[in-house]
N, C-alpha and C positions, 0 to 999 in steps of 0.2 A: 612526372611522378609528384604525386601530393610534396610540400616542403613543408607544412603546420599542421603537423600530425600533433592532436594534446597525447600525451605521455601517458594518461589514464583513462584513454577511451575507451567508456564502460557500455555497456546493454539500454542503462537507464536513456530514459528521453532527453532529448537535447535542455527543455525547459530545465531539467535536474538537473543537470552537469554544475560541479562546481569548481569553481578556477581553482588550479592546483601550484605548490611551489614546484622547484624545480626537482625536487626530490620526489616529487609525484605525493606528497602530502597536501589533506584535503586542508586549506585555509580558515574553513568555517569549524571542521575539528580543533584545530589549532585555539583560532578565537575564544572556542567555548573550553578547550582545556588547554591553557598555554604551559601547563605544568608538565606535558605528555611531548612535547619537543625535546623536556634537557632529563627526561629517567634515565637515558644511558648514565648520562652523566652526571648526574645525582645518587644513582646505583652504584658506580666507579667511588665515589667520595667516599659514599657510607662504609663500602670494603672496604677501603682503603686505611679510612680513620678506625675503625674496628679490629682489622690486624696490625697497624702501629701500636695497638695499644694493646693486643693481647703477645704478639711478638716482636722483641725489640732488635731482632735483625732484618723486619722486614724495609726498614727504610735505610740499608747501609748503603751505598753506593755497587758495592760490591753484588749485593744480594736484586738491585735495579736493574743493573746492566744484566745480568743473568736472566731476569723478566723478559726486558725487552728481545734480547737472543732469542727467546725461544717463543716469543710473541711475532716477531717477523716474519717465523718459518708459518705458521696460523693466518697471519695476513695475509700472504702470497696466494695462498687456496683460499681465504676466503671472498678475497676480491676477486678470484674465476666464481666461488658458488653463487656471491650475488649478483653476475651479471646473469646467470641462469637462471637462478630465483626469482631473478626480474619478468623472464618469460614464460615463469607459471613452473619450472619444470625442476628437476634435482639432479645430484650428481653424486653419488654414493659409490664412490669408486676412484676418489681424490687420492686416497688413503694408500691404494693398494698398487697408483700409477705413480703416485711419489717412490714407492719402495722399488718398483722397476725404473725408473730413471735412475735413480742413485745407485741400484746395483749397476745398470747399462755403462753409467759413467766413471765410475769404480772400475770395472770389470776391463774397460778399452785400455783407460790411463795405467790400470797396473800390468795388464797382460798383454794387451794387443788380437789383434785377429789374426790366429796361425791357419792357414791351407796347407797341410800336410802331402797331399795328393800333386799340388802344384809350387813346392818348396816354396812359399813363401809366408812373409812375413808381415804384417801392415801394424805400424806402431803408431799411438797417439798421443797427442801433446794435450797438453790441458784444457788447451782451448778447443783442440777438435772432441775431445771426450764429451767438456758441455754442451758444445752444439750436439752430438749424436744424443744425450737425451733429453736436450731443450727436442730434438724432433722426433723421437719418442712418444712424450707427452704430447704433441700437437697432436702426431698421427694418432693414436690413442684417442686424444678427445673428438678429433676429426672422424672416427670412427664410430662413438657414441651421435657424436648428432648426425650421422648417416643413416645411423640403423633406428633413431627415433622415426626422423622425416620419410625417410625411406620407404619401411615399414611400417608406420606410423606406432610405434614400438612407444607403451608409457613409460616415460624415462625412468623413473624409479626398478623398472624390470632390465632396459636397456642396461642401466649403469651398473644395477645390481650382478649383471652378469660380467659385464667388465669387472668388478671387484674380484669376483673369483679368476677369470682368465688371467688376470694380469698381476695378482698372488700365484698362481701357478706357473709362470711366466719368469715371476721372479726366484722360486725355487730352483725353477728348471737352471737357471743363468749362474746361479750362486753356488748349485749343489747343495744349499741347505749351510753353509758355512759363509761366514763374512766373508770379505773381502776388505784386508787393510793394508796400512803402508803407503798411504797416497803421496805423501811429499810432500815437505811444505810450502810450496807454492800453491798447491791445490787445498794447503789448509787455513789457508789467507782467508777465505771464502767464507768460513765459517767461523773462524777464531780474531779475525785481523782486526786493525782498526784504522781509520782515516780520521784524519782532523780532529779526533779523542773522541772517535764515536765509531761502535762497531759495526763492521763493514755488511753484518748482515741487516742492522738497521738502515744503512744508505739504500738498498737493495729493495728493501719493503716500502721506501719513503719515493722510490723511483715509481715502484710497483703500481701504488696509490694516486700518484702523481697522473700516472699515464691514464688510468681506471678513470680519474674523476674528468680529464680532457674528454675522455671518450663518452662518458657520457652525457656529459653535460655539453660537449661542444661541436659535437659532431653528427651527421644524418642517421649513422647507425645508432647512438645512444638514444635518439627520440624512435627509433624503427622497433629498438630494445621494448622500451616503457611501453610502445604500442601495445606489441604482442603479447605484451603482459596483463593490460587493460582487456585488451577485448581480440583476439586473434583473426576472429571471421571477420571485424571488421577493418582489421588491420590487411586481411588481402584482398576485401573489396576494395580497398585504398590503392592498391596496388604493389605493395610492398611486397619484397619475394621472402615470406617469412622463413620457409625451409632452410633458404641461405644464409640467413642472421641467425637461424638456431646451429648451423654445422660452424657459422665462426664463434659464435659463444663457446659451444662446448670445445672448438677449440683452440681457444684462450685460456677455457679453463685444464687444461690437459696441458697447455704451458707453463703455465701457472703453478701447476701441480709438481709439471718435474724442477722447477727452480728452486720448488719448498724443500725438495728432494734433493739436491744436489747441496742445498746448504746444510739439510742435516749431515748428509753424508759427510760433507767436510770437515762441518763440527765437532763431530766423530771418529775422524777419521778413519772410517769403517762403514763399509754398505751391508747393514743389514737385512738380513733375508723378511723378519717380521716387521723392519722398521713401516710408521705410519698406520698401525692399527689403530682404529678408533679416530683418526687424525678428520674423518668426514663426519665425526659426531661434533669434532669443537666447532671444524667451520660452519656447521649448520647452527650451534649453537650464538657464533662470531654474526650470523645474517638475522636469525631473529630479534638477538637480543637487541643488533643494531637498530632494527624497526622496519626491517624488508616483510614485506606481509609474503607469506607462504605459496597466497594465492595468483605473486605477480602485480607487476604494474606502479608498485610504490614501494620506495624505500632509496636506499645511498653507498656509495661507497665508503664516507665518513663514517657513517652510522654504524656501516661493519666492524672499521676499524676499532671507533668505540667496544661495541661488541668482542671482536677480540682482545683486547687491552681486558676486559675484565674477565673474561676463561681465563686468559694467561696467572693476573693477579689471584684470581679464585685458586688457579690450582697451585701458584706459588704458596699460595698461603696457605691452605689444608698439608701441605710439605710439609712446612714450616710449622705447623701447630701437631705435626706429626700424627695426622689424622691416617687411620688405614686406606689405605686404598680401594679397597671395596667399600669405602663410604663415600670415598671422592666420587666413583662412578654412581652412587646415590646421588648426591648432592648435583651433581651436572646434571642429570637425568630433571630433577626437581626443578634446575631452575631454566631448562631448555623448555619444560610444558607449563612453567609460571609465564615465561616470555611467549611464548604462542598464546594463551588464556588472554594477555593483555591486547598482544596484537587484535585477536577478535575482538573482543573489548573497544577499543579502539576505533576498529572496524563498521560495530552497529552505528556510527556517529556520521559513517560518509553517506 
């Protein structure tokens, strides 16, 4: 099996191909725009500096740490949607597999599984609660890239229908009423802190950690970038593409229920609606990061970026006490400014 596969092997003819970084950005766009590498992060500054100075609690330490919280649980799902992003495809159903992990694992830890019919009883400890809906979310995402590859099901429709199933799923589980009282050891997860940093940041800084080995340092991260580049030519290569798309989706269905489990703890309570909308930020967290829509180019960092400035954005329309149905304006705005740029961009490869 091929072992230098480039990462953005596109249609054009071999004469065109242009050597790429390892983020799958083209060199020669770069060169002629070096200012199109650090937007994220020039975008981050300008927020930044703009709400310290219309709100003077946005820089308290207090009001940071609260950022970050709720920036980790956005990271977790968005480093599943961009390794999918990377293979051309979407995952609109993050949202609604966070909200059934976090009740699954709510629901075990407080209740247990009674058989009434067979007197018994099965009780579970914290740690077997999160494993049942760490696999949950696998099986979940595992099931999304079975019925793409499968049936060759356009993901957008695949995932779409997972969204509903697995909101109805989580009804069914919940009855329609939370589930609290988790205990504090299970509220470590979401409230704790280690070495004067909270515990759900260690968690997302693992997450990232592990995302950027894989792609960057392993067969399957360059098999990724293939299929994103150019699919037909990634299985004339030989690549078993079917099977790098059922373990993306499901990573990201792992991914998803960890987001989910640390809200839930955060919370201390599994909510039935919790995670609506939560697949608009991470789609938001991939482009803004510079993952082009179409596959083949973009990063894990670049995500992260990306989320750090949802998070910051919507701290700070909080904070400026803007309505909330402007907030979902304002997101909507600046998710189709960072698409607009990405092609932008784009004409240059």
């Amino acid at each position: 099996m091929p072992q230098d596969i480039h990462p953005i092997a596109g249609d054009k003819p071999a004469a065109d191909r242009r050597p790429a970084t390892a983020d799958g950005q083209s060199l020669t766009l770069q060169s002629r725009f070096p200012i199109a590498r650090f937007q994220s992060l020039i975008a981050l500054f300008l927020l930044c500096l703009a709400l310290s100075i219309l709100s003077d609690k946005f820089l308290s330490f207090s009001n940071l740490w609260n950022v970050m919280r709720q920036i980790s649980v956005n990271i977790c799902i968005s480093v599943g949607m961009t390794l999918i992003v990377l293979t051309a495809g979407i995952d609109l159903s993050v949202g609604s597999v966070l909200a059934l992990c976090g009740a699954i694992t709510a629901g075990l830890l407080k209740n247990g599984i009674e058989i009434p019919s067979q007197n018994l009883y099965i009780g579970f400890t914290v740690l077997g609660a999160i494993l049942a809906g760490g696999l949950t979310g696998s099986a979940l995402g595992a099931f999304n890239g079975w019925a793409i590859t499968r049936f060759n099901v356009p993901p957008f429709v695949a995932t779409l229908a997972m969204l509903t199933v697995a909101r109805g799923l989580t009804m069914l589980w919940t009855g329609g009423f939370p589930i609290s009282g988790l205990g504090d050891t299970f509220l470590f997860i979401g409230t704790g802190w280690f070495l004067g940093i909270p515990v759900p940041v260690w968690i997302s800084i693992i997450v990232v950690a592990l995302a950027v080995f894989l792609t960057e340092k392993t067969r399957i991260g360059r098999y990724i970038y293939a299929i994103g580049g150019n699919e037909s030519a990634s299985r004339l290569s030989g690549i078993n593409v079917n099977k790098v798309k059922i373990i993306v989706y499901t990573i990201a269905g792992a991914l998803a229920a960890v987001g989910g489990i640390m809200v839930t703890s955060r919370l201390d309570s599994a909510q039935p609606n919790a995670g609506i909308s939560y697949e608009l930020d991470s789609i938001a967290a991939v482009v803004i990061g510079g993952t082009s829509l179409s596959g083949g180019r973009g990063s894990i960092l670049g995500t992260v970026q990306g989320a750090i400035i949802i998070g910051v954005l919507n701290n700070g329309l909080v904070l400026l006490n803007v309505s909330p149905f402007w907030q979902q304006v304002v997101k909507g705005l600046v998710i189709l400014l960072a698409v607009i740029i990405d092609k932008s961009n784009g004409k240059g490869e």
